[in-house]
C-alpha positions as CSV (number, residue, x, y, z in Angstrom):
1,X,-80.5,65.9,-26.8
2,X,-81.3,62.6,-25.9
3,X,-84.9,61.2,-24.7
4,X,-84.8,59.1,-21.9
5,X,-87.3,56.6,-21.8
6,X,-88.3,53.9,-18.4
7,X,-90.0,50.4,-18.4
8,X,-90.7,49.6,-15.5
9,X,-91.6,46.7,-14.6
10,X,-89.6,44.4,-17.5
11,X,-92.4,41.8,-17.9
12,X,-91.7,38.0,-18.7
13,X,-88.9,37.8,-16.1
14,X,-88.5,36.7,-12.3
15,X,-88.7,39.6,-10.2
16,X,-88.3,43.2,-10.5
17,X,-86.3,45.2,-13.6
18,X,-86.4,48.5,-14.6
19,X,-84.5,49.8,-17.4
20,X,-84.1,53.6,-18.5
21,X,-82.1,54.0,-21.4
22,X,-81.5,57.2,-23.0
23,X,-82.4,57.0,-27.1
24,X,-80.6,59.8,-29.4
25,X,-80.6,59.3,-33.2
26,X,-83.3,56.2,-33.0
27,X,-80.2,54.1,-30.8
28,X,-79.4,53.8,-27.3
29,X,-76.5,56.0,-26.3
30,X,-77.1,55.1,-22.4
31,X,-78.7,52.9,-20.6
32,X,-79.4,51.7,-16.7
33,X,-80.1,48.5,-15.1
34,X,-82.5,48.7,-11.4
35,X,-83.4,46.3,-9.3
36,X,-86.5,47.0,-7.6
37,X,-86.8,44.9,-4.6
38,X,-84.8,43.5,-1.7
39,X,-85.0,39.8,0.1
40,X,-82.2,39.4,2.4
41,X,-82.0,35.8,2.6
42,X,-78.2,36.9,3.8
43,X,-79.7,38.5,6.9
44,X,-82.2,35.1,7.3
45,X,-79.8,32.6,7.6
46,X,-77.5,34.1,10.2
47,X,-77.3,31.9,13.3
48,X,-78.7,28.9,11.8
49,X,-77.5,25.0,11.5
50,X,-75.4,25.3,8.3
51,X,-77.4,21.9,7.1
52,X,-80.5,23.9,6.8
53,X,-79.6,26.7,5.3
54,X,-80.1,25.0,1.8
55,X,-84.2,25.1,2.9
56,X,-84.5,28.3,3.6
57,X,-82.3,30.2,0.9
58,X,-83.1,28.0,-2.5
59,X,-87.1,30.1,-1.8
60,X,-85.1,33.0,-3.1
61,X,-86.6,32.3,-6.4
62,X,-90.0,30.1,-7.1
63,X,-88.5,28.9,-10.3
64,X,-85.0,28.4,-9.4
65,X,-85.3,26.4,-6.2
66,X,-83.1,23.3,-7.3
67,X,-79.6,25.1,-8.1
68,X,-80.1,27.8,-4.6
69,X,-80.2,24.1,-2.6
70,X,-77.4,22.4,-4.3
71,X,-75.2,25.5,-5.0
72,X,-76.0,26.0,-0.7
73,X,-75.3,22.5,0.1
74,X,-71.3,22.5,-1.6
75,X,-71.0,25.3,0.3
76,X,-71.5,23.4,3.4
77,X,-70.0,20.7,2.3
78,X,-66.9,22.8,1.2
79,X,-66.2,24.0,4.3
80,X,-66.6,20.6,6.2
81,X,-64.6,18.8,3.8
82,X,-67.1,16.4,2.7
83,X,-67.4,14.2,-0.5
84,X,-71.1,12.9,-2.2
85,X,-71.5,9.4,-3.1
86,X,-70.9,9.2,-6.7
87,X,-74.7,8.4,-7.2
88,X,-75.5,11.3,-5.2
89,X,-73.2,13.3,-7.6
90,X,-75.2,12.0,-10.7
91,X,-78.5,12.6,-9.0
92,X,-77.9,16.3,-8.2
93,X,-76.9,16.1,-12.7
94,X,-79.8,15.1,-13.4
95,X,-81.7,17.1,-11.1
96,X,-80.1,20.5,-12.4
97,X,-80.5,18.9,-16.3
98,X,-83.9,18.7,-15.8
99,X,-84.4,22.2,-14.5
100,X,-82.2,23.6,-17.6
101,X,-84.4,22.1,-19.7
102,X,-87.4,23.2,-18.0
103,X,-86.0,26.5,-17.9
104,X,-84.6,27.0,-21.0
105,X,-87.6,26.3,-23.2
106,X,-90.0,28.3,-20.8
107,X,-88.0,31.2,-21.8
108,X,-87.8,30.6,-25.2
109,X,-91.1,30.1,-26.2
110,X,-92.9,32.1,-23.1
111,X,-90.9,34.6,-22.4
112,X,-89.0,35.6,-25.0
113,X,-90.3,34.7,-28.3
114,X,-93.1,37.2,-28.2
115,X,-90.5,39.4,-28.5
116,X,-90.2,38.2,-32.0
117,X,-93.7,36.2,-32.9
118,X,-96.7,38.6,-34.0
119,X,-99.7,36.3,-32.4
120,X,-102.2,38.7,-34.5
121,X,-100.7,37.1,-37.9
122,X,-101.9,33.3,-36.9
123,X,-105.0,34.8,-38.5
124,X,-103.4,35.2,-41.6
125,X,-101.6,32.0,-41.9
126,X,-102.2,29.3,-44.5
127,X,-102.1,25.6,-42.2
128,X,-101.0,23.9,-45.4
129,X,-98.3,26.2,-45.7
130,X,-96.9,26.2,-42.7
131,X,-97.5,22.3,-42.8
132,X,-95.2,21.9,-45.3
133,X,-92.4,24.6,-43.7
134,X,-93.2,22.2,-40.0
135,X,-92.4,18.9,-41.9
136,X,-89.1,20.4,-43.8
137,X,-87.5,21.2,-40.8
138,X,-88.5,18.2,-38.4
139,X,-90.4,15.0,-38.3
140,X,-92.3,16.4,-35.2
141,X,-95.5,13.7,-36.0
142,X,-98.2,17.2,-34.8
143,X,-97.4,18.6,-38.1
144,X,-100.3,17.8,-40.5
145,X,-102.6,20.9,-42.2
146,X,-105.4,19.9,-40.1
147,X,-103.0,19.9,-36.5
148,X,-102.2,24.0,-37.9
149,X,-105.7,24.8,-39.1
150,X,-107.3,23.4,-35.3
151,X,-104.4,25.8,-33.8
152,X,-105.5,28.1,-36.1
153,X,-109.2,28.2,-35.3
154,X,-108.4,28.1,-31.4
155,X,-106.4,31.2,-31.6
156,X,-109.7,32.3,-33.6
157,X,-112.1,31.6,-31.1
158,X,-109.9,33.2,-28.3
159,X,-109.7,36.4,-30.2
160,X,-113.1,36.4,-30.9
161,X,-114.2,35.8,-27.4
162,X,-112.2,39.3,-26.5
163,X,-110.4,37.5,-23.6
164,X,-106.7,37.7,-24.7
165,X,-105.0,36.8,-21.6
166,X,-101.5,36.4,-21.9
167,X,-101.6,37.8,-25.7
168,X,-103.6,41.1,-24.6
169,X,-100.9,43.1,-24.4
170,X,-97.9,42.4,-27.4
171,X,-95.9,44.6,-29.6
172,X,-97.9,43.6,-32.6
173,X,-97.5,45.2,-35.7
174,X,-94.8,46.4,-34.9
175,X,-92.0,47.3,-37.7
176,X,-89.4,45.5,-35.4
177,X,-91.4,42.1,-36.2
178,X,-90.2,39.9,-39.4
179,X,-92.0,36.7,-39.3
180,X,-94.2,35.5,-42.3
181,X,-97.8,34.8,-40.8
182,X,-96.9,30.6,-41.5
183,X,-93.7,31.1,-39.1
184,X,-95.8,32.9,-36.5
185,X,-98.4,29.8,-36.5
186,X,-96.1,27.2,-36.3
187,X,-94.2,29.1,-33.2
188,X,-97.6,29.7,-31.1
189,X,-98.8,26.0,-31.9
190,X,-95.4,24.8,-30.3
191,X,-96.1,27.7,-27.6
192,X,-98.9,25.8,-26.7
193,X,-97.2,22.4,-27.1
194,X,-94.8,23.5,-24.7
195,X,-96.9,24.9,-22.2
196,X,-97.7,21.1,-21.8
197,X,-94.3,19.6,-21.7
198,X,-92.5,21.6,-19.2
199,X,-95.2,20.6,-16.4
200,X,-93.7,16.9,-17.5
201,X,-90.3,17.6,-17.2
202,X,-90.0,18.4,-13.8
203,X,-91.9,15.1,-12.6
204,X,-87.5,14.6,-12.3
205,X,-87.3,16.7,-9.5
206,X,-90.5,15.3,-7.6
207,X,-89.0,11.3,-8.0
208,X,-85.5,12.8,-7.2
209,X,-86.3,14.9,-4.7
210,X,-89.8,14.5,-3.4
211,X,-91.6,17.2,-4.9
212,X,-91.5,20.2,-6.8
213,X,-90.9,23.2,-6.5
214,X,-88.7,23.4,-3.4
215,X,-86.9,19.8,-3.7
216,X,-85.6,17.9,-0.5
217,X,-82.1,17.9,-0.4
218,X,-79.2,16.8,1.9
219,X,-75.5,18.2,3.0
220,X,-73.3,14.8,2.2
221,X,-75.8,13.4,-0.8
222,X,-79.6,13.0,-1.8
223,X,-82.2,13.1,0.5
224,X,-84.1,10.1,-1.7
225,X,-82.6,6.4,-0.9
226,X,-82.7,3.7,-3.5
227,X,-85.2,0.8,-2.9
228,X,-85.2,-1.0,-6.3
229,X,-87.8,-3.3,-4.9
230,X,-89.7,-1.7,-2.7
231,X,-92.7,0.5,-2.9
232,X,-90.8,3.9,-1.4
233,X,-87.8,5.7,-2.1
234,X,-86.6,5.6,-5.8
235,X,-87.3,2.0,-7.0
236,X,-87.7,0.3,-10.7
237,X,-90.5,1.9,-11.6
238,X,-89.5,5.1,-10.5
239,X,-86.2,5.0,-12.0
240,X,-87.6,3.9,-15.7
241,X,-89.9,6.9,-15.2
242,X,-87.0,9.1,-14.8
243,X,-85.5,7.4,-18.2
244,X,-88.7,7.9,-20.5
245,X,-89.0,11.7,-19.0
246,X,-85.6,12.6,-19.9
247,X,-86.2,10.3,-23.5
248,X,-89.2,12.5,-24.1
249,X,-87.2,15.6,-23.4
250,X,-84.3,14.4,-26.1
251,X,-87.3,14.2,-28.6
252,X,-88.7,17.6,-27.9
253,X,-85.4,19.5,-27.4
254,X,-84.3,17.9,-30.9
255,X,-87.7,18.1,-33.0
256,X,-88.8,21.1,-31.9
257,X,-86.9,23.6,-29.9
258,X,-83.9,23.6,-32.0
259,X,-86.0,23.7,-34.9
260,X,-88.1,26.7,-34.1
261,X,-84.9,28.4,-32.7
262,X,-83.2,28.2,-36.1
263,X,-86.3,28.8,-38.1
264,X,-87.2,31.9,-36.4
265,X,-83.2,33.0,-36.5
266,X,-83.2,32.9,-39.8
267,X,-85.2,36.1,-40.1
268,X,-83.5,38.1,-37.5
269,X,-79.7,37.5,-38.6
270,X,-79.7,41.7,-38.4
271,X,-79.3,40.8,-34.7
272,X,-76.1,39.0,-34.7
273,X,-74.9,42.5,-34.8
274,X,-76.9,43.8,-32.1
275,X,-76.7,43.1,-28.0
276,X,-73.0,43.3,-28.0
277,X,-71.8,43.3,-24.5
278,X,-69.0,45.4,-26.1
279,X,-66.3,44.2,-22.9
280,X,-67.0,40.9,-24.8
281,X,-65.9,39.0,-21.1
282,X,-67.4,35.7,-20.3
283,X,-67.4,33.6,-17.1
284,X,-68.2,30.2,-16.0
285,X,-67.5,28.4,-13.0
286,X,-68.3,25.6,-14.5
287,X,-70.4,22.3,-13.3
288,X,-72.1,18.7,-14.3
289,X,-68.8,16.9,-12.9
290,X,-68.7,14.1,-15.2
291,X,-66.3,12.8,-12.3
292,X,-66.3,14.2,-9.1
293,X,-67.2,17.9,-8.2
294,X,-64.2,19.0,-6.7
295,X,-62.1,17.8,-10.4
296,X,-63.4,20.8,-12.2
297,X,-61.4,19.3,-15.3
298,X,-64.4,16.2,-15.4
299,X,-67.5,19.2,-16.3
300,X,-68.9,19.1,-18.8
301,X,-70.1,23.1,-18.6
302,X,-66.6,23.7,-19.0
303,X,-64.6,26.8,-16.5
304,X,-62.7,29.7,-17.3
305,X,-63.1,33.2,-18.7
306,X,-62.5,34.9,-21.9
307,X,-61.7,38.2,-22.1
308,X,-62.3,41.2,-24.4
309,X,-64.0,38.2,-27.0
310,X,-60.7,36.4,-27.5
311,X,-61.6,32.9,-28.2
312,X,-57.8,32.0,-29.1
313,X,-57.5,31.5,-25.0
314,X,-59.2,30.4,-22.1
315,X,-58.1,32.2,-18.6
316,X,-58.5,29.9,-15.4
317,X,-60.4,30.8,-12.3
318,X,-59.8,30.1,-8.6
319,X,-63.0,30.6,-6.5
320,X,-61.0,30.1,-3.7
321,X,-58.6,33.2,-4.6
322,X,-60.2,36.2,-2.5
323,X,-58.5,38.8,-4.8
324,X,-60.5,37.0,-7.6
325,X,-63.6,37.5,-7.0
326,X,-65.3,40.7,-5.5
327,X,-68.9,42.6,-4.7
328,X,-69.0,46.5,-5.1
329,X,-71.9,48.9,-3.4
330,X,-70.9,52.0,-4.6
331,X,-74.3,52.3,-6.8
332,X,-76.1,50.1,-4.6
333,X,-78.5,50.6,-2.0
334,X,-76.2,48.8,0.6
335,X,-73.3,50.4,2.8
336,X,-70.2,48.3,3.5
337,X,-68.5,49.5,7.0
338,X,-65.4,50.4,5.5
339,X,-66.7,52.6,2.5
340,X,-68.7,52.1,-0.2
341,X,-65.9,52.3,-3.0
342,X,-64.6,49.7,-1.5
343,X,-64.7,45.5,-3.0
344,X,-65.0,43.1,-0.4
345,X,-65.5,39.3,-1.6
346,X,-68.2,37.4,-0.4
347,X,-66.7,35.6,2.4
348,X,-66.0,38.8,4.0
349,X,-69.5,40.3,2.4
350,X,-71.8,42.4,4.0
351,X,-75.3,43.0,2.9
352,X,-76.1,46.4,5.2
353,X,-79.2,47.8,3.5
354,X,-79.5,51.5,2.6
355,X,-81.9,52.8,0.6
356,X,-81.3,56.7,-0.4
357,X,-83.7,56.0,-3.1
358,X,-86.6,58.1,-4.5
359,X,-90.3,57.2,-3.2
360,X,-92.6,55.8,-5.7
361,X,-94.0,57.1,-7.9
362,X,-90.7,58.7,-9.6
363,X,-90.0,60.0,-13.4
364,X,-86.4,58.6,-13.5
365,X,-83.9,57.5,-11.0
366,X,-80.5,59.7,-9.4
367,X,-78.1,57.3,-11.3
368,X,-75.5,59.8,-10.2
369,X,-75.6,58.2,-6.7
370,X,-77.3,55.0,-6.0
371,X,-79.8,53.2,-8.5
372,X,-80.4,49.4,-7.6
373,X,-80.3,46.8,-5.3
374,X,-78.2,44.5,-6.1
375,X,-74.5,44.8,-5.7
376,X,-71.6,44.9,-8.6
377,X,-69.6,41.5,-8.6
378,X,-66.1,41.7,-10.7
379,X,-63.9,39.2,-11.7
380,X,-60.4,40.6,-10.8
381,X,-61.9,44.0,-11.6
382,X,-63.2,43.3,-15.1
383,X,-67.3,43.0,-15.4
384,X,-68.2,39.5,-16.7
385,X,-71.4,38.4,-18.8
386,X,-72.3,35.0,-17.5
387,X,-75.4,32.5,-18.9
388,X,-75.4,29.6,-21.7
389,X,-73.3,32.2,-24.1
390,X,-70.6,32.1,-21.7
391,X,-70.5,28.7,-21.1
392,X,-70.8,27.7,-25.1
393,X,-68.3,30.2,-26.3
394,X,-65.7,28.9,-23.4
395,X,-66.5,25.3,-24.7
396,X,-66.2,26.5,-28.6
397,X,-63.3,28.3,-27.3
398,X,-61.2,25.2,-25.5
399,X,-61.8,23.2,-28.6
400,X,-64.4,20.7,-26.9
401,X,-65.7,18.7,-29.9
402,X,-69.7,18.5,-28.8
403,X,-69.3,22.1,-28.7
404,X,-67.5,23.0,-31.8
405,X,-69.7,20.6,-33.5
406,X,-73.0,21.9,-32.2
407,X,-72.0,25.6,-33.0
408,X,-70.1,25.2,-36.1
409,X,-73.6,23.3,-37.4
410,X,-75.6,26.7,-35.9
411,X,-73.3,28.6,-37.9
412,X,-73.7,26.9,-40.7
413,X,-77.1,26.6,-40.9
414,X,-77.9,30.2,-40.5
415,X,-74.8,30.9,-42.4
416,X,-73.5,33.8,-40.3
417,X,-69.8,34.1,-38.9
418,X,-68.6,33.1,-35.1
419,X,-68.5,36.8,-34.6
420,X,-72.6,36.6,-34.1
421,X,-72.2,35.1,-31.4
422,X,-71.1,38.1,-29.2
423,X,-74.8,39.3,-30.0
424,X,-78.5,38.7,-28.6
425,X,-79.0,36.6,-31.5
426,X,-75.9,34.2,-30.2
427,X,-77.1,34.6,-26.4
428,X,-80.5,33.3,-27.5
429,X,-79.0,30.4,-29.7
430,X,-76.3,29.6,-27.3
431,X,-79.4,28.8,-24.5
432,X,-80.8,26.1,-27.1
433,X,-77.4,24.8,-28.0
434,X,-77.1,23.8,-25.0
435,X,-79.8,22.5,-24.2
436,X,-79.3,20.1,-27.3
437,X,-76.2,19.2,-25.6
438,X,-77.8,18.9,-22.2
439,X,-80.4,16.3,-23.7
440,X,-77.7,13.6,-24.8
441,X,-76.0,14.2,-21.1
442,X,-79.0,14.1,-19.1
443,X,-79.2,10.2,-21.1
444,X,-75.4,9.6,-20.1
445,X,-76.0,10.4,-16.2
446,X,-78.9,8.3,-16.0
447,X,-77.9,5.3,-17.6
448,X,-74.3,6.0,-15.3
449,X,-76.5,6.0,-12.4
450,X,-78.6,3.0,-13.5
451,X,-75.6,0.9,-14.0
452,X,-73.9,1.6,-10.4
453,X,-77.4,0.5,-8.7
454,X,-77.4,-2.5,-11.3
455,X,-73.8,-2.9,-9.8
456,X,-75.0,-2.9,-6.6
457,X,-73.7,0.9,-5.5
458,X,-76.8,2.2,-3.9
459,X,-75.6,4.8,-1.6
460,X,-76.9,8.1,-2.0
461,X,-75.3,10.2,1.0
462,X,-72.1,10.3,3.1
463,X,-73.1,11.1,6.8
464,X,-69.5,10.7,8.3
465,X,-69.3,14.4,9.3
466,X,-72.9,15.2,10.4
467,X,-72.1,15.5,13.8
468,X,-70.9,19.1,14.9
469,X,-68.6,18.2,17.7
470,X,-66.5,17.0,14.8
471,X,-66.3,20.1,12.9
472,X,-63.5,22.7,13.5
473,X,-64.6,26.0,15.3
474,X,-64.6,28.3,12.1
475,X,-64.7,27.0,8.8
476,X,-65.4,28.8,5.5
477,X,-66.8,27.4,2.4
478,X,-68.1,28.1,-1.3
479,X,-70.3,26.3,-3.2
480,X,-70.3,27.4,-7.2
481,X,-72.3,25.9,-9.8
482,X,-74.1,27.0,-13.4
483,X,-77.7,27.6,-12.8
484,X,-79.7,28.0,-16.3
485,X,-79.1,31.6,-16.6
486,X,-75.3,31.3,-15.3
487,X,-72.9,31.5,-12.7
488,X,-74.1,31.0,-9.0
489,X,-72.4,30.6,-5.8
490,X,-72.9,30.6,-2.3
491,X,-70.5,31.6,0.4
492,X,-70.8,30.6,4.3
493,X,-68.6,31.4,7.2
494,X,-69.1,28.7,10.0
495,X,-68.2,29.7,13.6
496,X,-69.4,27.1,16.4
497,X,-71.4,25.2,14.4
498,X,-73.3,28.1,13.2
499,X,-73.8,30.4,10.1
500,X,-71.8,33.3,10.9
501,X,-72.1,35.2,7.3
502,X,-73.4,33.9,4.3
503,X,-73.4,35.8,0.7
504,X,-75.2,34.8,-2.9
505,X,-73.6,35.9,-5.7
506,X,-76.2,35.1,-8.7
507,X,-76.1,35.2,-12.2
508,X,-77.9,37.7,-12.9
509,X,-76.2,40.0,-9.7
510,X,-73.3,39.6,-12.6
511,X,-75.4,41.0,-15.7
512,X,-77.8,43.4,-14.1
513,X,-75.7,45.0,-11.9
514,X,-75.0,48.9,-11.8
515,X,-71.7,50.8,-12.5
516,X,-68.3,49.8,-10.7
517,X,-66.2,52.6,-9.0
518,X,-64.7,52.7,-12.1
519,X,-67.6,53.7,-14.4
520,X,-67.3,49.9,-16.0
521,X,-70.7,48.9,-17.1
522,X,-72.0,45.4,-16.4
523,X,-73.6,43.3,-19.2
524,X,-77.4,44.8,-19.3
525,X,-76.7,48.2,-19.8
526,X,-73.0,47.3,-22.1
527,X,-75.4,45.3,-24.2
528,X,-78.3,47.9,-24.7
529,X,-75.6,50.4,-25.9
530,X,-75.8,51.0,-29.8
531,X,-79.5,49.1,-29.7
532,X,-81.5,50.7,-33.0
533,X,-84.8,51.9,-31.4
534,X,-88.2,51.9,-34.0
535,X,-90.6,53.4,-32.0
536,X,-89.3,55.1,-28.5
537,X,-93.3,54.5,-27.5
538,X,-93.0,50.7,-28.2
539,X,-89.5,49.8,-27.3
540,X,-89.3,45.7,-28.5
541,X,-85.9,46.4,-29.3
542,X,-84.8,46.9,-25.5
543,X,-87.2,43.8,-24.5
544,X,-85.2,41.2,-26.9
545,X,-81.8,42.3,-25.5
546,X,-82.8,42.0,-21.7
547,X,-84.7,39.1,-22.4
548,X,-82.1,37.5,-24.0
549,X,-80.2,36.9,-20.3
550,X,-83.3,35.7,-19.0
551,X,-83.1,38.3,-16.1
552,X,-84.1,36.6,-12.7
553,X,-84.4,39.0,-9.7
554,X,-86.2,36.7,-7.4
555,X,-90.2,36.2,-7.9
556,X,-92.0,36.9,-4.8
557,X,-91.8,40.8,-3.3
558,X,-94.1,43.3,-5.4
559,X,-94.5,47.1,-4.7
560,X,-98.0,48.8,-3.2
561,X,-98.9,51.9,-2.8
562,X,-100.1,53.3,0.7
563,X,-103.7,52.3,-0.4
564,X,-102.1,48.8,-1.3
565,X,-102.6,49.5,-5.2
566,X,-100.0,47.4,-7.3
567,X,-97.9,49.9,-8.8
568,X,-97.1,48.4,-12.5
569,X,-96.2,51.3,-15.0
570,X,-94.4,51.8,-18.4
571,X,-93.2,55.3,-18.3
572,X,-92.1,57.2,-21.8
573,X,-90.1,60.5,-21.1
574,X,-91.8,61.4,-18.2
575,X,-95.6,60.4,-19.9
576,X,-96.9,57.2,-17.9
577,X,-99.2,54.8,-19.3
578,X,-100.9,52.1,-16.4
C-alpha cells in the first residue's frame, strides 16, 4: 500500500504549492499538484481602459512584474493593430534579458541549490582546497585561500551565534546530498556573492523603465524618451550604465554561474535519469524578436513544440488558432457556464470561482473531484512542459548553431548523452544555458539600440492609435511572450473601448496544473512519477524536481486561521510537523 505524504507549503517558490505524492517501494507511484490561493486579476480588469490594464495585472507577481506588463501591452497592441518603434522593441529585450538573468541566478543559487549544497559541511572544508578546485574551473579573481577561509569563518561565526536564518531549516545530512565539503564552500561563497549581484542587475529596469519592481510601461512603445544630452529621460550617462551592467552580468553569468552549475552537475549525473516528464512535450511561443515582434521567424527563443521527446522535428504553433490552445476546469475550483469538462480558450475564458474545497486544516485533499486553483491549459489536447528546457531543446532541436554549440559543450563536459536532458538535471542546466546565451544577446540589443540613437532614431513609442474613437467597437487580441520560467500570454477582448474579458495563461498554469478530462497529467505531477524517495520524513527528492521549474504561483495572498495564525505546515501521512 502506498504512503501518501503532503508538503505543504513548497518553500523557495512564488506563491502557494502543495504537493502530495503517494511513495510505494521508496519511489513515487502518484503524485498531485495544488495551488493554494486565488487572485483574480481576470475579475480586476473588467471594464477598464485597455492601456492600463498592463499596471494593474503585471502586480500578479512581485518578482515577475516586467514580462505581466509587456506580455499585457501586445495584447493591446494586438488587437489595435499597432507596431513599436524598433528602439522600443530592443528596449522591452533588454528589459526582459535583464529580468532572466536576475531570475535565473536567484533560483539557482537561492532557491534551488540548497536542494543540493549541505551548508553544515563549509565547516569541514579545506579554503586551499577548494581554492585550487575555484581557480581550475574559472578565473573568477574572489578565488584565493584566504577569500574561502574569510567565507569560511563567516559561516563560523553565524553558526556559532545560533541565528541560522535562511540556513535554519535545510535537508542536511541527508543521504540524498553528494557534495565534497570544498564544493559545498565554493557554492555558499558564490551564494553570497550573488545575493549582491542580482540587486545590481535590475538597476536595467529602473533606467529603462523608471524603477523597479513594477516598471512604467506604454501600449505603442517605452514609457522612457531618449535625451542623450539632457539631465532626464535615458541620456549618455544612463545608457553607458545600462552597457557596464549588462558587461558585469556577461562576466558573472560566464565565471561563475555556468561554472558552479557544471561543477555541482557533475556529482548528480544520477539525475539525468530522474524528473522525466514522461509526455516528454515541450512548448514555446517564442520571443526576443531580433526583428520585429510580429516575424516570429527573427526570435531568438525560438517557437514551436516537440512532441513525445522527438527532437528530429519541430511542430509550429498558431496563437491565433482557437482550437490550438485551450483551459480546462474540470479539477479546478472554477465552473465554466457550459460544463466543467468542457475547454474553452482564453478569448472565450471564464474565470467563475468555485471552491468545493476542504477547510483548513485538512490531512489530504479529494483529488477525485476538484484539487487546485489554477486551471489545465492544453495545446491541441496534449499537456505541455514549458520553461528554459523547452525553449533550449526546441533550439537544439531546429539546429540553431548558438544552441547546439552551447548544449553539445554541456554535454560534453559532463559527458552524459542528449537523452539527460528530458530530466531535472537538463531542466536545471537548460536555465543556465540560457542564460549564457542571454548574456552575449543582452550585448547585441544594446549596442543595436546604441547605434540607431547614434544614427539619430530616437523614437521610443508610436501614439498613432491612442485615441479610442479610432478603434473598432470589438476587437480581440493576444499578447505571448517567454517569461524566465516559460510561456506567458495574455488575452483581451475589447468592446467600446473597454476590457470586456481578459485571461492569463502563465507558465507555470502549464506545469502545475491538475488532471485533464482525460486523466493526462501536466508536467509537475508527470515529472515526480518514478522519483526514488530516501527518507519519506525528509523528502529532498520531491524539492529538486519541483524546484527545477521554478514554480511561480503569484507572491502576495497567504492563509490565516480564524485567530489570524499563519498556517505553514509540512504534513507526513497524516503526522504534521509546524
Amino acid at each position: 500500500m502506498a504512503n501518501r505524504i503532503v508538503i505543504d507549503p513548497i518553500t523557495r517558490i512564488e506563491g502557494h504549492l502543495r504537493i502530495e505524492a503517494e511513495i510505494k517501494d521508496g519511489k513515487v507511484v502518484n503524485a498531485y499538484s495544488s495551488s493554494t490561493m486565488v487572485r483574480g486579476m481576470e475579475k480586476i480588469v473588467e471594464g477598464r481602459d485597455p492601456r492600463d490594464v498592463w499596471a494593474f495585472v503585471q502586480r500578479a507577481c512581485g518578482v515577475c512584474t516586467t514580462v505581466h506588463a509587456i506580455a499585457s501591452i501586445r495584447s493591446v497592441e494586438d488587437a489595435l493593430g499597432i507596431v513599436v518603434p524598433p528602439n522600443a522593441e530592443l528596449a522591452r529585450n533588454l528589459v526582459t534579458i535583464s529580468h532572466a538573468f536576475q531570475d535565473h541566478v536567484v533560483h539557482f543559487y537561492h532557491l534551488h541549490a540548497l536542494d543540493w549544497v549541505d551548508v553544515t559541511q563549509v565547516l569541514n572544508a579545506d579554503p586551499k582546497a577548494t581554492s585550487a578546485l575555484a581557480q581550475s574551473i574559472s578565473s573568477w579573481p574572489k578565488s584565493s585561500p584566504g577569500y574561502f577561509s574569510d567565507v569560511k569563518n563567516r559561516i563560523k561565526k553565524f553558526v556559532d551565534s545560533g541565528q541560522l536564518g535562511i540556513f535554519a531549516n535545510g535537508y542536511w545530512g541527508h543521504p540524498a546530498m553528494k557534495l565534497p565539503a570544498e564544493v559545498n564552500l565554493l557554492a555558499v561563497a558564490h551564494y553570497l556573492e550573488a545575493l549582491e549581484w542580482q540587486k545590481e542587475i535590475v538597476k536595467v529596469h529602473t533606467i529603462l523603465g523608471g524603477k523597479n519592481p513594477h516598471p512604467h510601461f506604454l501600449v505603442g512603445g517605452m514609457a522612457s524618451p531618449v535625451n542623450v544630452g539632457d539631465a532626464g529621460g535615458l541620456n549618455a550617462e544612463r545608457l553607458a550604465y545600462v552597457g557596464k551592467l549588462l558587461q558585469d552580468a556577461h562576466t558573472f553569468i560566464n565565471q561563475v554561474y555556468i561554472p558552479d552549475l557544471l561543477a555541482i552537475a557533475s556529482f548528480y549525473k544520477d539525475w539525468g535519469a530522474i524528473g522525466v516528464s514522461g509526455f516528454k512535450n515541450y512548448l514555446s511561443y517564442g520571443d526576443l524578436p531580433a526583428d520585429n515582434y510580429r516575424n516570429p521567424s527573427s526570435f531568438k527563443w525560438p517557437q514551436g513544440v516537440i512532441l513525445d521527446g522527438d527532437l528530429s522535428k519541430v511542430h509550429e504553433i498558431d496563437v491565433r488558432d482557437t482550437s490550438e490552445f485551450k483551459e480546462f476546469v474540470n479539477k479546478s475550483w472554477y465552473d465554466y457556464s457550459k460544463g466543467k469538462d468542457i475547454g474553452l480558450n482564453p478569448w472565450e475564458g471564464e474565470t467563475n470561482i468555485h471552491y468545493t474545497g476542504p477547510k483548513p486544516p485538512y490531512d489530504f485533499l479529494d483529488v477525485d473531484k476538484e484539487y487546485s486553483f489554477v486551471k489545465t491549459p492544453r495545446w491541441k489536447g496534449k499537456p505541455m512542459e514549458v520553461g528554459p528546457l523547452a525553449r533550449v531543446l526546441i533550439g537544439y532541436a531546429k539546429g540553431i548553431p548558438e544552441y547546439k554549440e552551447v548544449v553539445n559543450f554541456a554535454l560534453k563536459k559532463l559527458d552524459i548523452p542528449a537523452a539527460a536532458l528530458f530530466s531535472t538535471l537538463g531542466r536545471t542546466a537548460a536555465r543556465g544555458l540560457e542564460t549564457k546565451l542571454l548574456a552575449d544577446w543582452g550585448l547585441e540589443f544594446y549596442n543595436r539600440l546604441l547605434t540607431n540613437i547614434k544614427n539619430g532614431d530616437t523614437k521610443m513609442a508610436n501614439m498613432d492609435k491612442w485615441d479610442p474613437s479610432t478603434w473598432p467597437k470589438e476587437a480581440k487580441g493576444v499578447g505571448y511572450m517567454e517569461a524566465p520560467r516559460g510561456g506567458l500570454s495574455h488575452w483581451i477582448v475589447i468592446k467600446d473601448g473597454k476590457t470586456d474579458n481578459y485571461q492569463m495563461v502563465v507558465p507555470t498554469t502549464w506545469n502545475a496544473s491538475p488532471r485533464d478530462p482525460k486523466g493526462q497529467l501536466s508536467a509537475y505531477e508527470a515529472a515526480l512519477l518514478g522519483t526514488p524517495i530516501a527518507d519519506p520524513n525528509n523528502p529532498v527528492e520531491i524539492l529538486r524536481t519541483i524546484h527545477s521549474f521554478d514554480p511561480c504561483l503569484a507572491c502576495a495572498v497567504h492563509l490565516y486561521d480564524e485567530h489570524g495564525k499563519n498556517i505553514s505546515q509540512i504534513q507526513i501521512g497524516g503526522a504534521c510537523s509546524v
